[in-house]
C-alpha positions as CSV (number, residue, x, y, z in Angstrom):
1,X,8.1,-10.2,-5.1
2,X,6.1,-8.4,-2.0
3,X,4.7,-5.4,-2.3
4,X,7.5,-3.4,-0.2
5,X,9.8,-4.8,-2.3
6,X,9.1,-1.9,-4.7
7,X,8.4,2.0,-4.6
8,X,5.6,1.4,-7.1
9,X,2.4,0.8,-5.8
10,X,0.6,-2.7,-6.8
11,X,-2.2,-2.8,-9.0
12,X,-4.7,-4.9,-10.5
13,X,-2.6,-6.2,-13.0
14,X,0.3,-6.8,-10.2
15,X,-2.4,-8.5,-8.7
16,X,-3.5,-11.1,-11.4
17,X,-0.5,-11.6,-12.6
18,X,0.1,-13.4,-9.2
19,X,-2.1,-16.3,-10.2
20,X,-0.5,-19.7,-9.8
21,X,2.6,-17.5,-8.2
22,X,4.0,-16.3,-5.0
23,X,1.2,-16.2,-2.8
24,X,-0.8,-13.0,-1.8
25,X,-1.2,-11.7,1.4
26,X,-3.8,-9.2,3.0
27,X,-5.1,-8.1,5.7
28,X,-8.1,-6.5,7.0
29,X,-7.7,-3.2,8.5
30,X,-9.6,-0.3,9.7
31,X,-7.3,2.8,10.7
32,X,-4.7,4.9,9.3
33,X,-1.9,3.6,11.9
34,X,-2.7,0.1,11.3
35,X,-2.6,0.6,7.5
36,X,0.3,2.1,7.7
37,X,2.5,-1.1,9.2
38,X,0.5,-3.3,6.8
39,X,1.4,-1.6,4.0
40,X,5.4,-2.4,4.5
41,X,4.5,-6.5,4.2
42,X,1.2,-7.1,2.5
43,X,0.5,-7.4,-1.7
44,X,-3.0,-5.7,-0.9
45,X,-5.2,-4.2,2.5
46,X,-9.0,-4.7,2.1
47,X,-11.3,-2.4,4.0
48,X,-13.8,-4.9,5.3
49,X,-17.3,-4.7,6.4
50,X,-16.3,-6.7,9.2
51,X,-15.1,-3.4,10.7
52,X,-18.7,-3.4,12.1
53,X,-18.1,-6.3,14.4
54,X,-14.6,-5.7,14.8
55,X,-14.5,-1.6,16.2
56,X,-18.2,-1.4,16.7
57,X,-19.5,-4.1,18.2
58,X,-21.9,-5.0,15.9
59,X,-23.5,-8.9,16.1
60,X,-23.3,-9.1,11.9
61,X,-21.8,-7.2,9.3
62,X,-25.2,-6.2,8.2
63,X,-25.5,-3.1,9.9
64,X,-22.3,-1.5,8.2
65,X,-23.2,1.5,6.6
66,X,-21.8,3.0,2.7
67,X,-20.5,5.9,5.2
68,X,-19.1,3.7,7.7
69,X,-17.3,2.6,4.6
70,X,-16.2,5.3,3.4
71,X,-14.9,6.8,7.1
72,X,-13.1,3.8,7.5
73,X,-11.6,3.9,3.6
74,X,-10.4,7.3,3.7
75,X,-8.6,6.5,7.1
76,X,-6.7,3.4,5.7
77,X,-6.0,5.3,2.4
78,X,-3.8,7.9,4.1
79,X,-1.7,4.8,5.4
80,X,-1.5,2.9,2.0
81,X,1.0,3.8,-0.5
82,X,1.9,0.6,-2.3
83,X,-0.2,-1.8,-1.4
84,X,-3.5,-2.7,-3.8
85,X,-6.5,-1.5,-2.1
86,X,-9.8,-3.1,-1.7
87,X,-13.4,-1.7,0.0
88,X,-15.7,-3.4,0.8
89,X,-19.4,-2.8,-0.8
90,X,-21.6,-2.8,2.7
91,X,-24.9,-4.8,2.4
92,X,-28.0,-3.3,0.9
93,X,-25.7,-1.0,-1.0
94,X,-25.3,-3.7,-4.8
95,X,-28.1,-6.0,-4.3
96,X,-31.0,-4.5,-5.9
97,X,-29.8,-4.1,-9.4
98,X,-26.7,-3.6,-11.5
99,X,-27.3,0.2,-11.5
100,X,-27.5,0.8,-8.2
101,X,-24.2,-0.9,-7.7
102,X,-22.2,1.1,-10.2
103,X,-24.0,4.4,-8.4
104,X,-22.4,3.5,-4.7
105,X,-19.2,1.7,-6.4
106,X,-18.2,4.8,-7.8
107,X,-19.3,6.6,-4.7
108,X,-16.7,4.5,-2.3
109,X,-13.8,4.9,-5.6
110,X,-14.1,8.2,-6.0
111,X,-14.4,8.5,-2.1
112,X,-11.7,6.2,-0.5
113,X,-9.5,6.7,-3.6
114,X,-9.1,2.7,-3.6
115,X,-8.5,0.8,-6.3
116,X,-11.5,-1.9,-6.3
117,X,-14.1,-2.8,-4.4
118,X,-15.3,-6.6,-2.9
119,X,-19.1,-7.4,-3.4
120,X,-20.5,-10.8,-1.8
121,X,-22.3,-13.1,-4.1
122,X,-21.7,-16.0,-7.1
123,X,-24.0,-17.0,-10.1
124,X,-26.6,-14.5,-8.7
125,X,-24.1,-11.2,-9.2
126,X,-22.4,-12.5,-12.2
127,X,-24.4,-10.0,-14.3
128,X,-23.9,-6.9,-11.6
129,X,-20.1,-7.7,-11.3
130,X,-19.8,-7.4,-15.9
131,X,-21.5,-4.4,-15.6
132,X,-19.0,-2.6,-13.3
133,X,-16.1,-4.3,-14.9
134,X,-16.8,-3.3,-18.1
135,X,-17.1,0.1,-16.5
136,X,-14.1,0.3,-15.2
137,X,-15.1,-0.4,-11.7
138,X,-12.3,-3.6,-10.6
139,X,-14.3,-6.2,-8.7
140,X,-13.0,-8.8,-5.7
141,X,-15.7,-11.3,-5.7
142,X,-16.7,-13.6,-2.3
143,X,-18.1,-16.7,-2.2
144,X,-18.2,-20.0,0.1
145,X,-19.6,-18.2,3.8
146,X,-20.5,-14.9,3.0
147,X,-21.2,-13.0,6.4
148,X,-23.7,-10.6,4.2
149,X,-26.4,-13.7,3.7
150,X,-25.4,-15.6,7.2
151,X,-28.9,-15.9,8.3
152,X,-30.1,-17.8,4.9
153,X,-26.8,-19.9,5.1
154,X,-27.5,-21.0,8.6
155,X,-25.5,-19.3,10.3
156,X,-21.0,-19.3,10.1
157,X,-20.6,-23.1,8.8
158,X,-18.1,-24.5,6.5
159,X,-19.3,-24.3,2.6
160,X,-18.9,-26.7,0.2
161,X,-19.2,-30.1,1.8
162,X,-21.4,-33.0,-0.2
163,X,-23.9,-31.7,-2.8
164,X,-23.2,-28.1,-1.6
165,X,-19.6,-28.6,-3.7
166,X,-21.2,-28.0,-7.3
167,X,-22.8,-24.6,-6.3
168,X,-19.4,-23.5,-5.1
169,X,-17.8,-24.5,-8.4
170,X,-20.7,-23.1,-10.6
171,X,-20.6,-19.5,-8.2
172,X,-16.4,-19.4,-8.8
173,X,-16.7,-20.0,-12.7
174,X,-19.2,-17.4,-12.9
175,X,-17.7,-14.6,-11.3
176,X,-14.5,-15.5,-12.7
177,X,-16.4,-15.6,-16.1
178,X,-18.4,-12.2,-15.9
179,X,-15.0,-10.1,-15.4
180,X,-13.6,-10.5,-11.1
181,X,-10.2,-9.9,-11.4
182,X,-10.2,-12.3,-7.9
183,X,-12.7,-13.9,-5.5
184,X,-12.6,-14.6,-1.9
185,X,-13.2,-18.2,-0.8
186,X,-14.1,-18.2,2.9
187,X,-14.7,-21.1,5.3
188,X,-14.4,-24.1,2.8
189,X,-12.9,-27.8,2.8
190,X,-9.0,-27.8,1.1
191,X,-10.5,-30.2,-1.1
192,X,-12.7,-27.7,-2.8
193,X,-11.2,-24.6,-2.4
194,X,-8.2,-26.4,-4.3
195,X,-10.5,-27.3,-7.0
196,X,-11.6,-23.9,-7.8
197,X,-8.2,-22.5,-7.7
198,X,-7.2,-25.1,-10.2
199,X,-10.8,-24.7,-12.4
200,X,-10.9,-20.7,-12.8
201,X,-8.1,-18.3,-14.0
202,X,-8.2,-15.6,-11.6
203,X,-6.3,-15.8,-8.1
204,X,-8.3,-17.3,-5.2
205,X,-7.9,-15.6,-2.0
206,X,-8.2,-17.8,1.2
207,X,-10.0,-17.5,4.7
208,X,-10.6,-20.7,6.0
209,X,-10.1,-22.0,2.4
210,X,-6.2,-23.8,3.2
211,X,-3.0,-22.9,1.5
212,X,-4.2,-24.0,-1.0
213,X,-5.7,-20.6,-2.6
214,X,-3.6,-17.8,-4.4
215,X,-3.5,-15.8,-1.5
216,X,-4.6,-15.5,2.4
217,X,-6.5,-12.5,3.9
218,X,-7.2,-12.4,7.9
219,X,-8.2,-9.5,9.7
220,X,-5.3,-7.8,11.2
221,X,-6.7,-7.5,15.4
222,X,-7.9,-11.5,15.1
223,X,-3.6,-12.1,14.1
224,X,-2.7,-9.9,16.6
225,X,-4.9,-11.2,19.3
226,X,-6.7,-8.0,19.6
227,X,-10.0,-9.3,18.6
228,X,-11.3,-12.1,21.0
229,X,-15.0,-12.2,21.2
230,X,-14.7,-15.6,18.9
231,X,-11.9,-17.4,17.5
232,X,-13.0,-19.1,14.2
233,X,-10.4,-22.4,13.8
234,X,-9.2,-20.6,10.7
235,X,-7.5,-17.9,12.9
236,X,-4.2,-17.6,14.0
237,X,-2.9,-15.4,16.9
238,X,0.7,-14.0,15.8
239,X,0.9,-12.4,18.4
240,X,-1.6,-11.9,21.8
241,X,-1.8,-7.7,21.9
242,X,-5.3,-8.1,23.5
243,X,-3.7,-9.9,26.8
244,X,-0.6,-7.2,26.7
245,X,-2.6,-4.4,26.5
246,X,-5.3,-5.0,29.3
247,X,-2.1,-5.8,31.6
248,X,-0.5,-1.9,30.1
249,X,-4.4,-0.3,31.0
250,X,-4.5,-2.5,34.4
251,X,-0.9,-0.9,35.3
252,X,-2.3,2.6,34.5
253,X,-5.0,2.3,36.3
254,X,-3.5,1.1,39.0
255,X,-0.6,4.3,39.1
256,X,-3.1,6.8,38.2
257,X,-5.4,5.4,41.9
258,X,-1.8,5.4,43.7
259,X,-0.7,8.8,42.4
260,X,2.3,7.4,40.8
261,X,1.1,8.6,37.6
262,X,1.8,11.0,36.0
263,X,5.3,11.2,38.2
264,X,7.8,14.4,37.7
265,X,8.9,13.3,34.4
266,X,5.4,13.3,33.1
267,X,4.9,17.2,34.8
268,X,5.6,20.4,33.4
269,X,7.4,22.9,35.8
270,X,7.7,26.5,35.7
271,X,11.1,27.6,33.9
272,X,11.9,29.9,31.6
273,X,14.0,27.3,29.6
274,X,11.0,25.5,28.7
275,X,9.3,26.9,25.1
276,X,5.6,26.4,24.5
277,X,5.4,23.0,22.7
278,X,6.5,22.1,26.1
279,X,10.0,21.3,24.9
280,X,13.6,22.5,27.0
């Protein structure tokens, strides 16, 4: 069942409850109008930190701010009604202990009005993600690439390959253990990513992790071919909005230099039939 299938909006429990099911899918969106489309055809949205590269050109994700966060969560809340929503915890903001991640958890709950929140991390955050479960605080857990720790991971590779396979394992159980109601596996071989969907009891949530996960999230401009800096081979382009909309801006452009726009339709002329919204 998807998540527009219902008035009711989908919840954690909806969510788990999926495991070993119909698959999940989610996007990663940014904006209110966005949201709002996703909202009729995805199980959950997650505000991502890769806003920062996506809408502000950032190199990294680690220059996203807890306000940036919370700007961006507030705007895709008031175009989520059913969907489960998901915000991302920014880097620097959970990192130095458990306490300080409860303090700007509940900050971006009680700001965003989501319904969890995704930190980045394995056997290392096990403890930080049992003390916000246990507080009530929901808790998507990442693990395979995380973009946060890029630079001691040697840059975007795939995760998981030859000795690196029993960290990945060891990071899944212990997330899964200390309380995530899911985890995000990103960039890692089918082989693996299959074996931790099979090994823990929570649903596993692909990118770059094969059909072979719970569920899929990609962020919504790479689908729609808005976002083309980089094209990681686990992206696919639905549909190419990038290419039609610098031909609609190249056509503008080109009107507005040749005064064909705006033409009469476009202009307001004096009557007394038309009202002051501009309407006859």
């Amino acid at each position: 069942m998807s998540a527009n299938s219902s008035s009711t909006a989908f919840s954690v429990i909806d969510f788990t409850r999926r495991k070993g099911g119909d698959p999940l899918a989610g996007v990663a969106a940014y904006t209110t109008p966005i949201a709002k489309l996703a909202d009729n055809h995805c199980e959950f949205i997650l505000v991502g930190d890769s806003v920062g590269m996506v809408m502000h050109g950032f190199s990294s994700t680690l220059e996203v701010t807890m306000d940036m966060m919370i700007m961006h969560g507030r705007a895709v809340r008031k175009g989520v009604k059913k969907a489960l929503m998901i915000v991302d915890m920014p880097f620097g903001s959970y990192e130095e202990n458990k306490e300080q991640a409860f303090h700007n958890a509940r900050i971006i709950m009680q700001k965003t009005r989501c319904e969890a929140v995704k930190l980045e991390g394995g056997v290392h955050m096990a403890e930080t993600i049992s003390f916000l479960a246990s507080r009530g605080i929901p808790v998507m857990a990442h693990i395979g690439l995380t973009p946060q720790s890029v630079n001691m991971l040697g840059g975007y590779s795939v995760q998981g390959r030859g000795k690196d396979r029993e960290r990945i394992l060891e990071d899944a159980i212990a997330v899964a253990d200390a309380g995530a109601f899911s985890v995000v596996l990103e960039m890692l071989t089918e082989s693996i990513a299959s074996e931790v969907t099979k090994r823990i009891n929570i649903p596993t949530i692909g990118i770059g992790a094969s059909v072979m996960c719970d569920g899929q999230v990609l962020v919504v401009d790479d689908l729609l071919g808005i976002f083309n800096d980089f094209k990681p081979k686990f992206v696919k382009h639905y549909e190419k909005l990038g290419t039609a909309a610098d031909k609609a801006i190249s056509e503008y452009a080109l009107e507005v230099r040749a005064r064909k726009f705006p033409s009469s339709e476009h202009v307001f002329e004096e009557s007394n039939s038309i009202n002051k919204e501009g309407k006859k």
